[in-house]
C-alpha positions in Angstrom: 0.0 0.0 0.0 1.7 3.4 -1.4 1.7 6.4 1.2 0.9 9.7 0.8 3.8 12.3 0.4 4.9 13.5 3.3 3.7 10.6 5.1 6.0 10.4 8.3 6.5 6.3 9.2 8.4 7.8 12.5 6.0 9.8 13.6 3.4 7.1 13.0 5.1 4.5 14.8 5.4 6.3 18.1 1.8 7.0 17.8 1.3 3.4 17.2 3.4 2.7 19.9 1.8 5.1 22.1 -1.3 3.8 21.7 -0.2 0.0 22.7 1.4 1.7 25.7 -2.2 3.1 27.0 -3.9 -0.2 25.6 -1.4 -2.4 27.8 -2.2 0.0 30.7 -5.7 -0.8 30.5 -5.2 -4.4 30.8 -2.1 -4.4 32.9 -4.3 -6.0 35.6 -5.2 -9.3 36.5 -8.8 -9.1 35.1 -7.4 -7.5 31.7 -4.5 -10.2 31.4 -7.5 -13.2 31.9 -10.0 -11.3 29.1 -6.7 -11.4 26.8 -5.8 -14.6 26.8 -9.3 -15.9 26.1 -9.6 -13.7 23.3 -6.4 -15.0 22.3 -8.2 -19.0 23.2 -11.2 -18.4 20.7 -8.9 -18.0 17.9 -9.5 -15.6 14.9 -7.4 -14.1 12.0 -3.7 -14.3 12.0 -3.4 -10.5 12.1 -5.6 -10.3 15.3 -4.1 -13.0 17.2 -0.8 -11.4 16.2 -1.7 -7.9 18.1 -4.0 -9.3 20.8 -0.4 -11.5 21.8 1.7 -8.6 21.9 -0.9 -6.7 23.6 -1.1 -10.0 26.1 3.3 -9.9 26.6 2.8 -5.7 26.9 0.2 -5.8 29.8 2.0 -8.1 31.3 5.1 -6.3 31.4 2.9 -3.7 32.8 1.7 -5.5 35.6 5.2 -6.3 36.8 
């Protein structure tokens, strides 16, 4: 998928990044961590499980 000109892949990744951070927050906590993982137990697209994993190692990192 082209970009638009000008588009700034930095900027967007820290914003990307940022956002995990506050999503990883959220379920830094032993209730988040549980809802995670069965997410991650139903299955679904490759994609999802790929981000709803790193979201699972984030919160927990957070929790620590």
């Amino acid at each position: 998928m082209a970009r638009a000109e000008g588009f700034d892949l930095d900027k967007h990744q820290s914003e990307v990044q940022a956002r995990r951070n506050e999503l990883a927050a959220q379920f830094g906590n032993a209730a988040g961590i549980s809802y995670v993982q069965g997410r991650i137990a139903q299955g679904g697209e490759e994609l999802t499980m790929l981000c709803a994993n790193e979201l699972l190692n984030a919160a927990r990192s957070v929790r620590r």
